[in-house]
N, C-alpha and C positions, 0 to 999 in steps of 0.2 A: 547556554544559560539555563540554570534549574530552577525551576519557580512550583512553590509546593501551593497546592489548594486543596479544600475540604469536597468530597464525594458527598451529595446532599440526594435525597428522598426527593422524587419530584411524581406523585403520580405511584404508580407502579413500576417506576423507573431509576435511575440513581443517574447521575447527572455531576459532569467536574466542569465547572467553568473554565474558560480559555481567556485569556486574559490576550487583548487587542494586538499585544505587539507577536505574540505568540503565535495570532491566524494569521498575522501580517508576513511575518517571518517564512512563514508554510507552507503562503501562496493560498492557502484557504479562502474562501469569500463566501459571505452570508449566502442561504440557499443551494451552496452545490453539495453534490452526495459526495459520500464518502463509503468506502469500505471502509471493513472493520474487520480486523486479523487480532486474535488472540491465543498465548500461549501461558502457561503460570508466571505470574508477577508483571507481566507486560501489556500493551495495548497497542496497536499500529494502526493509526490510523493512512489512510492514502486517497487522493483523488480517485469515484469509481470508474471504472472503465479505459485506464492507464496502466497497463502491465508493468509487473514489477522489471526494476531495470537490471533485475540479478536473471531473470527470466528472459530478457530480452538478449543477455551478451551469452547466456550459457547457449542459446539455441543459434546465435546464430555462430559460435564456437563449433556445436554438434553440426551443422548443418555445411561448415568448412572442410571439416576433419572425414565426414562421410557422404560427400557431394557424389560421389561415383557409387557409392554403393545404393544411394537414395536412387541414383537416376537410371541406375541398372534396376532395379525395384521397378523401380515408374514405367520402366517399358515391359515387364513381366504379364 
């Protein structure tokens, strides 16, 4: 679902409200941190301190693919 809102002045700060069904939807909940990723045109918000899960499947990818070379490493 796309739901458009205005970017307001709050402070020294700029501020887009999140509309209820939106945190609901996110899993969000009043009080919990959030990182904050940004590239031009975008904003990603994500729970702090939960790796990304594009991070989580590529390492444990790299970590299949080169388990003999890691563990020959490891006894070096």
């Amino acid at each position: 679902m796309i739901i458009t809102r205005k970017i307001r002045k709050v402070g020294n700060s700029l501020m887009i409200p999140l509309p209820p069904e939106t945190i609901s939807e996110s899993g969000f909940k009043a009080g919990m941190e959030v990182a904050i990723g940004s590239r031009p045109g975008h904003v990603d918000l994500d729970p702090a301190g939960i790796p990304d899960n594009w991070l989580v499947e590529f390492t444990a990818r790299f970590t299949e693919r080169y388990r003999e070379d890691l563990a020959e490493l490891a006894d070096l």
